[in-house]
C-alpha positions in Angstrom: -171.1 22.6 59.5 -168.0 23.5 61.0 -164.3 22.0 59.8 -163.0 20.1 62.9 -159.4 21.4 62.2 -161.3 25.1 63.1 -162.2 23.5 66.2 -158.4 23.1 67.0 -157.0 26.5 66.0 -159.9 28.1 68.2 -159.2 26.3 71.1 -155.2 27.5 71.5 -154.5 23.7 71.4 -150.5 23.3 70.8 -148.6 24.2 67.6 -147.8 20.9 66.8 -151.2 19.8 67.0 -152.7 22.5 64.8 -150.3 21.0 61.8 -152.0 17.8 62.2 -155.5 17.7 60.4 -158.4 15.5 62.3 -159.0 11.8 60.8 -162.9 12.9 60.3 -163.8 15.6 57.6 -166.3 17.7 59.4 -168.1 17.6 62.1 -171.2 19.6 63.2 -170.9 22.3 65.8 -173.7 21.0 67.9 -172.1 17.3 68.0 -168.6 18.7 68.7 -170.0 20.5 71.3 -172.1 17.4 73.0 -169.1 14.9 72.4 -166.6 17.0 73.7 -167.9 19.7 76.6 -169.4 19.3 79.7 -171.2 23.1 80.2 -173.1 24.4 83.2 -175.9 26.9 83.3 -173.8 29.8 85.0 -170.6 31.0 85.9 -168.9 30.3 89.4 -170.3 30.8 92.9 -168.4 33.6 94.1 -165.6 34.4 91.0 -162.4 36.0 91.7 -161.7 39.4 90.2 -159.0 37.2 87.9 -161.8 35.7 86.4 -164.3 38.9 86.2 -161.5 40.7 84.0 -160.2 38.7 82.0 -163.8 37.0 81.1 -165.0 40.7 80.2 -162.2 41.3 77.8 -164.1 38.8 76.2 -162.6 36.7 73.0 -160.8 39.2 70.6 -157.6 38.0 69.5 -157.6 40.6 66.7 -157.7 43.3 69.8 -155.7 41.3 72.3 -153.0 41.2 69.6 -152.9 45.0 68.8 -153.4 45.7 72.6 -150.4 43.9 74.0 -147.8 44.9 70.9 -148.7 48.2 72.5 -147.4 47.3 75.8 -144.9 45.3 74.7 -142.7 47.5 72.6 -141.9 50.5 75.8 -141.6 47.2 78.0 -139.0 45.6 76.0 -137.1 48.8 76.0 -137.2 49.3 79.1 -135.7 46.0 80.1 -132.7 46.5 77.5 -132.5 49.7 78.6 -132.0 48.1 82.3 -130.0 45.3 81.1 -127.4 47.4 79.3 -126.8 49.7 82.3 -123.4 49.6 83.6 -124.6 48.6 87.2 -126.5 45.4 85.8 -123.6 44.7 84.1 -121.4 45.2 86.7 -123.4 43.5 89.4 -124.1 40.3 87.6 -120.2 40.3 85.9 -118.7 40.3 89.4 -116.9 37.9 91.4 -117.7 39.1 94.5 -121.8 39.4 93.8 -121.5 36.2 91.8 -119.9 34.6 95.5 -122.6 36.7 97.8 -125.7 35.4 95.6 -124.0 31.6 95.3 -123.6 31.5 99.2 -127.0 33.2 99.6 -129.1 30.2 97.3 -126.9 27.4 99.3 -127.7 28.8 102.3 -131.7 29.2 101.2 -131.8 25.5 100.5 -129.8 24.4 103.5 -132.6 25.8 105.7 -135.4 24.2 103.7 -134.1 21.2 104.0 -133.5 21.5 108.1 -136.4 23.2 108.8 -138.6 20.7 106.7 -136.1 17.7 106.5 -137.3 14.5 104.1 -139.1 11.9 106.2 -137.9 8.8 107.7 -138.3 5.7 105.5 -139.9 4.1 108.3 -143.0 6.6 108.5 -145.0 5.9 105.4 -144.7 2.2 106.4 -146.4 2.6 110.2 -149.1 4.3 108.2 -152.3 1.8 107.4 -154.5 4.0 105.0 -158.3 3.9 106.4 -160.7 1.8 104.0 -164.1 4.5 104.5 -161.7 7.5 103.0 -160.5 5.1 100.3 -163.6 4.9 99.4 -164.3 8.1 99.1 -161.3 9.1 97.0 -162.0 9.4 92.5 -159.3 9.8 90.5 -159.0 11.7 86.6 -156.4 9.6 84.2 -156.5 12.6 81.3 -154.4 10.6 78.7 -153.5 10.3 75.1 -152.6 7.7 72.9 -151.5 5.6 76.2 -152.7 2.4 75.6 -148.6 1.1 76.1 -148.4 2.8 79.5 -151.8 3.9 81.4 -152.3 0.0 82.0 -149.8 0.1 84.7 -151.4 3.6 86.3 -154.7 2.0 86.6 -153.1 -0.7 88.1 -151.3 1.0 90.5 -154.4 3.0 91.6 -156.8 -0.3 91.8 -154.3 -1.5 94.7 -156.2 1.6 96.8 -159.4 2.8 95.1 -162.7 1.4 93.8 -162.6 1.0 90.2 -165.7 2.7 89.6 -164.4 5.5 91.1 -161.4 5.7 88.0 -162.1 7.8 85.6 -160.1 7.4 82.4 -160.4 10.3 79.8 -159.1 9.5 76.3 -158.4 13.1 74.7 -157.5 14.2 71.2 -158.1 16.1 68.0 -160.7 13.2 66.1 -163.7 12.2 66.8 -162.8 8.9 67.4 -160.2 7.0 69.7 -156.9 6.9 68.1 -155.6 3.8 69.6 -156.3 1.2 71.7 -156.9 2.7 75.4 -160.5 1.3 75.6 -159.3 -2.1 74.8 -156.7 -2.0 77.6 -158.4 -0.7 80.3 -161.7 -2.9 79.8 -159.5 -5.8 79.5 -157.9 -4.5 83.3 -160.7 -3.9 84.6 -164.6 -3.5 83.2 -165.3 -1.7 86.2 -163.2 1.4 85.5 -165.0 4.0 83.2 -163.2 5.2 80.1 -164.6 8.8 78.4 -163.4 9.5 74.6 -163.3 13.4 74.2 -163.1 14.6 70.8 -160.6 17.6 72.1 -156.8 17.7 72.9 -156.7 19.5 75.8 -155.8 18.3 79.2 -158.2 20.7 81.0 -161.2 20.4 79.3 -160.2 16.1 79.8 -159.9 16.9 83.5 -163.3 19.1 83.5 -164.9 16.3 82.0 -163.7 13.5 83.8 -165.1 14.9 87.2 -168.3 15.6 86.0 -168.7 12.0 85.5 -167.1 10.7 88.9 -169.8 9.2 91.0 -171.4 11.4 93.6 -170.3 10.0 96.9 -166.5 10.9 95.8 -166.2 13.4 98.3 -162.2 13.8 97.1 -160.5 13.6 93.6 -157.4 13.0 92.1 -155.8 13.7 89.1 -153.0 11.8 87.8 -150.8 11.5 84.7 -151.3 8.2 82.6 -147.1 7.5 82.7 -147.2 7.8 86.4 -147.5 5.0 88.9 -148.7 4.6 92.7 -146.2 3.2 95.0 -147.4 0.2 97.3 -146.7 2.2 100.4 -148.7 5.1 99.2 -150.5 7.2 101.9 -153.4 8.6 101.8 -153.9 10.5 105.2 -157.4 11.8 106.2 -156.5 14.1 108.5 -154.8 16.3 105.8 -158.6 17.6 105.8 -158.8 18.5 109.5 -157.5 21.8 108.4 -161.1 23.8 107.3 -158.8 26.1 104.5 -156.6 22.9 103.0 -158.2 22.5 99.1 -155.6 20.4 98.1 -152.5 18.0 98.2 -149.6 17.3 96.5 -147.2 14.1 96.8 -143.4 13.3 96.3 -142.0 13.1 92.7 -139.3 10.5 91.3 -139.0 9.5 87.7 -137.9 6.6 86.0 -134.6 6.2 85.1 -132.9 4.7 82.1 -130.3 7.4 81.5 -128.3 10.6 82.8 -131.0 12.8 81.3 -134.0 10.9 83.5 -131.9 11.1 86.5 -131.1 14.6 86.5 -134.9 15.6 86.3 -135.4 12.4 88.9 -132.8 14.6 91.4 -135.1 17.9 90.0 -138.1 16.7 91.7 -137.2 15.3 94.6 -135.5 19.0 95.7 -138.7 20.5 94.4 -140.5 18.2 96.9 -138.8 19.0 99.4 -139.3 22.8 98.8 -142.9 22.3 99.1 -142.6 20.2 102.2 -141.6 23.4 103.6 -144.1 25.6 102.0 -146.8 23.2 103.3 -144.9 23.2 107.0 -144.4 27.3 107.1 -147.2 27.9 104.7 -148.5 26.8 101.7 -148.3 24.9 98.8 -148.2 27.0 95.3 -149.9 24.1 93.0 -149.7 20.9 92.5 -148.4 19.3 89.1 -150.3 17.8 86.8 -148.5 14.3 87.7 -150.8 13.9 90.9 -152.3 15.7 92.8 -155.6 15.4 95.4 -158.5 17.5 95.8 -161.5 18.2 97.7 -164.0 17.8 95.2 -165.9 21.1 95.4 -162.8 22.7 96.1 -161.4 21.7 92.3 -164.9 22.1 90.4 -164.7 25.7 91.5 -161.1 26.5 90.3 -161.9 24.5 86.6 -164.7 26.9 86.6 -162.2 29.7 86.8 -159.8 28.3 85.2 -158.3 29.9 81.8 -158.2 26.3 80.0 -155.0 27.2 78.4 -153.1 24.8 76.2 -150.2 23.9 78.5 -149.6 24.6 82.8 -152.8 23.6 83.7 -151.6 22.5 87.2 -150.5 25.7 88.2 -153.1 28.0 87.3 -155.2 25.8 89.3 -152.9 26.5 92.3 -152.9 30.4 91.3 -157.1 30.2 91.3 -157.3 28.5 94.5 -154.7 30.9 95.9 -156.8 33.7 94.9 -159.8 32.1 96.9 -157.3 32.5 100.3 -157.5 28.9 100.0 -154.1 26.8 101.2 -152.5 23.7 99.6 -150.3 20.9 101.1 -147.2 18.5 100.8 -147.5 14.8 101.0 -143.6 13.2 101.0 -143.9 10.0 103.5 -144.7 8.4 99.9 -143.5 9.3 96.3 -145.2 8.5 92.9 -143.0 7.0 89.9 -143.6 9.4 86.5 -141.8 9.3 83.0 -139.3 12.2 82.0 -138.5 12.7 78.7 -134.6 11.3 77.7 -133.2 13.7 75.5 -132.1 17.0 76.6 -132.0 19.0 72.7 -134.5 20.3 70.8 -135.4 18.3 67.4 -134.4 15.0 69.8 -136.3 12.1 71.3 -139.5 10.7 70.1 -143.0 10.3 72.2 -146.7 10.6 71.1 -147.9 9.8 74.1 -149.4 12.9 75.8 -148.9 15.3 72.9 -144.9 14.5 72.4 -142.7 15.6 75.1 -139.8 14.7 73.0 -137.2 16.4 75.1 -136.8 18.4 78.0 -136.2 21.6 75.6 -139.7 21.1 74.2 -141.3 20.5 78.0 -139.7 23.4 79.6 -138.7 26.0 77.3 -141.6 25.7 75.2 -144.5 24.6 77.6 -143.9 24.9 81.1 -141.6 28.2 81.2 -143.9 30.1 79.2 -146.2 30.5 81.9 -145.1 32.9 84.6 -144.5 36.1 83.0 -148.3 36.2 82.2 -149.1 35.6 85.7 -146.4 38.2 87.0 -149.8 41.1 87.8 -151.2 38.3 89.6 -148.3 37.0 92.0 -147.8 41.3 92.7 -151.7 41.3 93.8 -151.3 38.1 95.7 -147.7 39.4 97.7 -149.8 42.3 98.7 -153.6 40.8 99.5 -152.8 36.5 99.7 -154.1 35.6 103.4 -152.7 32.9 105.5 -154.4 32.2 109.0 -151.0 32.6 110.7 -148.4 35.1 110.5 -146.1 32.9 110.0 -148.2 31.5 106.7 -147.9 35.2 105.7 -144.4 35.7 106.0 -143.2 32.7 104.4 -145.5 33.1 101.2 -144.6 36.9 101.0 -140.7 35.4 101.3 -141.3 33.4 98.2 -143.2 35.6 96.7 -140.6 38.2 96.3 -138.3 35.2 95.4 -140.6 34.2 92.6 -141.2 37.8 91.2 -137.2 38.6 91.4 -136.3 34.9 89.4 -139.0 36.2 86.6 -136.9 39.8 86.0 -133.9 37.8 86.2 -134.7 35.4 83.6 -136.1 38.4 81.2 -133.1 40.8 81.9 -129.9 38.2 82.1 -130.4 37.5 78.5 -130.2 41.0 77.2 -127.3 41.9 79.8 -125.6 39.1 78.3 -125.7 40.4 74.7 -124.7 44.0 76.1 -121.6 42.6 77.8 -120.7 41.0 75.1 -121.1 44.2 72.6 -119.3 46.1 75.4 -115.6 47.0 75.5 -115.1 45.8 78.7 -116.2 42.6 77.6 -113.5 40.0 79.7 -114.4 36.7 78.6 -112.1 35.4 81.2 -114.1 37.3 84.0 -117.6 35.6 82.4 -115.6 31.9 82.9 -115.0 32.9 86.4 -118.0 34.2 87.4 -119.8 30.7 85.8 -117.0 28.8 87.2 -118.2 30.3 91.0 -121.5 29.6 90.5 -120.7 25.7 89.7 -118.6 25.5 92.7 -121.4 26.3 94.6 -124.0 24.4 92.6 -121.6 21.0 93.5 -121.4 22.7 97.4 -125.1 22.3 97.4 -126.1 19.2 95.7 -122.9 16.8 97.4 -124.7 18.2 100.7 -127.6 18.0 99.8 -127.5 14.2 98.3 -124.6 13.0 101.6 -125.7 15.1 104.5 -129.2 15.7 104.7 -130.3 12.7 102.9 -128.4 10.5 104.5 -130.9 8.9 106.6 -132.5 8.1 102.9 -130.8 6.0 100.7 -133.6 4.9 98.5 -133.7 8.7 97.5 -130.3 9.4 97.5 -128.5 10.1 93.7 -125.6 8.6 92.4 -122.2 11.0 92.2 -122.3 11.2 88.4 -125.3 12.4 88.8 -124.3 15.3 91.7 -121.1 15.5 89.3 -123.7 16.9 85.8 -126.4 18.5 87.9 -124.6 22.0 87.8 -124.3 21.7 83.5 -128.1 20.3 84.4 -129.1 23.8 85.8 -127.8 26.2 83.6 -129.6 24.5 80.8 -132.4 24.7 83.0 -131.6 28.5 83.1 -131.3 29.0 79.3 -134.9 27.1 79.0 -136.4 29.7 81.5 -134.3 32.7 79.4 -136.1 31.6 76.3 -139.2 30.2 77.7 -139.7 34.0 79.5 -139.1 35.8 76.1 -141.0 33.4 74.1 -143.8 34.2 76.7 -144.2 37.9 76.1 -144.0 37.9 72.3 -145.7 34.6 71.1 -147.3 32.9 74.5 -149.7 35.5 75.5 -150.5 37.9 72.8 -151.5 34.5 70.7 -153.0 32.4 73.3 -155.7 34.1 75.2 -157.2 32.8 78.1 -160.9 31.2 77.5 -162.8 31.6 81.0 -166.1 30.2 80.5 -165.4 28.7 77.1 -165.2 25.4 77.9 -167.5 25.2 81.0 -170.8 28.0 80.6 -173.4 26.8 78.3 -173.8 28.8 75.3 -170.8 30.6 75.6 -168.8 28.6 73.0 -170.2 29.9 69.3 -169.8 29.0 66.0 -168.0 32.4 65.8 -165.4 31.5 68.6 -164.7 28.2 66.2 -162.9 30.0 63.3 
């Protein structure tokens, strides 16, 4: 007999869950692993080398532990050592650079937007959505403890797809539903099949859920059980005339009852609009867990791959299918609804729902920011090897690429240079209330713009000025969540939580053994 609570400290489920004990005593190993896993008979088709290696270090955390403290300590040095450096001092506590790099990200997102400008209102309603692809489409509702909110998801999505093709997976640590799902989506609609999974973990929920879709789903979507469809939603078949297009993603908004909901509403929408011009010039990275649509073979391969980590599932499968030289694109003649938590704080807010994102502190800094460090040897291989089908593709990604790898060493190393100017005796804290006060100048320069220039053909999108007014104060908290989120990374995140290829998907790789 195995405890169940060892089932939820072997499989790198969250902290907070691991302090909650399962309702049931035990449970055997054999049911846990029939109630809760969907396993295959081999590994993927053609694996990429991400998968190879980091399979073959196989599952010893004991080893993993020792191995990255070993790595960690000369790499830590070596950043202070860079951090406390006059010239990184110097170049970040400067007036002039801080006016250079402020000019430099204004510009950067001007040219987004004008190159890849937000849609006109009017061209999501001239589009009719064809009935045969409707058909055709499944969509994965991974939820927990939703049965106040997933009703209006499901009801949203039965306004365009078959019910039978809805898969709603129920997830937690018990091995029995802890509330009242079932009830609500059987009283919706009979038709739309609901999975309980004895696991809290949103990967293995998503694995599960299209195993069971029915087989003439050709493509799948997966969508968050606080987000709602949009009744002008469009779902455009030619997306798939491209041969190396995997995958789509769609415009984000969230729902606002407060500053805090709007601020992250304002978030999304430029993220959107980043990947409108990564799809246009290139490619999409990944698409977030919110929604996001896939050729069906396309996503059973990357869950095959994927690392079925605890949190960021959405963009590892983005990094996997990169890896494949696969491509990814942007939706934004329609935008989904989803929920964003109110409180900005730690130790603020309260939600259950979908494993308690309390507050933005706990979604970013602790979850979503602690990601990208680990895949830093990965995004070096892809700069270097990724290939587009147009040089163009290639230029762009390489572009951001470089962007992406410079923002990681700039949120490990502008913590440490901080603490060394401050321990310096040239410390001017007049010069640091300058150099932020530039960088909010610009901040407002971008977003008053951004929200009355090239929006202006979209009200319905458009923010309110309060909300232009905060978004600066927004985006340095933003920055101190990626600071912290970084560091927590390297000395908790990946020498704690090690990635579980296979575990979850290859039959008789989980053990007993792998439990405790």
């Amino acid at each position: 007999m195995v405890m169940v609570s060892s089932c939820a400290r072997s499989c790198c489920l969250e902290a907070t869950l691991r302090k909650a004990p399962y309702k049931e005593p035990t449970m055997s190993f054999r049911h846990f692993v029939d109630a809760a896993l969907y396993t295959e008979k081999g590994p993927p088709m053609n694996p990429t080398w991400f998968y190879t290696l980091s399979r073959a270090c196989g599952y010893n955390a004991q080893l993993q532990v020792l191995s990255w403290l070993l790595v960690l300590v000369p790499l830590t040095g070596i950043l202070w050592h860079l951090a406390s450096s006059s010239s990184h001092i110097l170049f970040i506590f400067n007036l002039r650079h801080s006016c250079v790099l402020g000019a430099c990200r204004v510009a950067y997102h001007l040219m987004i937007m004008t190159l890849a400008p937000w849609p006109a209102r009017e061209e999501a309603l001239q589009h009719e959505n064809d009935p045969s692809y409707l058909k055709r489409i499944g969509c994965i509702i991974p939820c927990h403890k939703s049965a106040t909110e997933v009703d209006a998801t499901v009801q949203s999505l039965l306004e365009f797809l078959e019910p039978e093709h809805i898969i709603v997976v129920d997830n937690g640590n018990s091995s029995s539903p802890l509330d009242d799902t079932k009830k609500e989506i059987q009283e919706l609609s009979p038709s739309v099949s609901y999975i309980w999974v004895p696991l809290g973990l949103k990967t293995n929920a998503l694995w599960r859920g299209l195993q069971a879709l029915p087989p003439e789903v050709e493509y799948v979507m997966h969508v968050d059980d606080d987000t709602v469809l949009p009744a002008d939603m469009v779902f455009d078949e030619s997306v798939w005339d491209h041969p190396l297009t995997d995958a789509v993603s769609y415009g984000i908004t969230m729902q606002q009852s407060g500053l805090v909901e709007k601020l992250v509403d304002l978030e999304f929408k430029e993220i959107s609009q980043t990947r409108l011009f990564q799809s246009q010039y290139s490619s999409v990275w990944f698409q977030h867990g919110i929604i996001g649509l896939w050729r069906r073979e396309a996503f059973c391969e990357v869950l095959k791959e994927h690392p079925f980590m605890p949190f960021g599932e959405d963009n590892w499968n983005g990094t996997i299918n990169l890896l494949r030289n696969r491509q990814m694109r942007q939706e934004l003649r329609s935008q989904v609804t989803s929920y964003a938590p109110a409180c900005l704080w730690p130790f603020t807010g309260s939600r259950e729902q979908g494993y308690g994102a309390a507050n933005l502190w706990k979604q970013r800094a602790e979850r979503w920011f602690v990601n990208a460090p680990r895949r830093c040897l990965i995004r070096l291989y892809l700069l270097f090897f990724y290939c587009h089908d147009t040089a163009m593709g290639n230029l762009v990604f390489r572009l951001i690429s470089l962007k992406h790898l410079f923002e990681i060493y700039i949120h490990l190393i502008v913590p440490l240079t901080l603490v060394a100017w401050t321990c310096s005796s040239e410390f001017d804290p007049l010069l640091t209330v300058e150099v932020l006060g530039v960088q909010i100048i610009f901040q407002w320069v971008l977003v008053f713009v951004e929200n009355y220039v090239m929006w202006r053909h979209r009200p319905d999108i458009q923010v309110e000025f309060q909300v232009c007014l905060c978004q600066p104060f927004y985006h340095w908290f933003l920055q101190v969540c990626f600071w912290y989120g970084h560091w927590r990374c390297l000395f908790y995140y990946i020498p704690f939580f090690p990635l579980r290829h296979g575990l979850y998907t290859e039959k008789g790789v989980l053990t007993p053994h792998l439990l405790m």
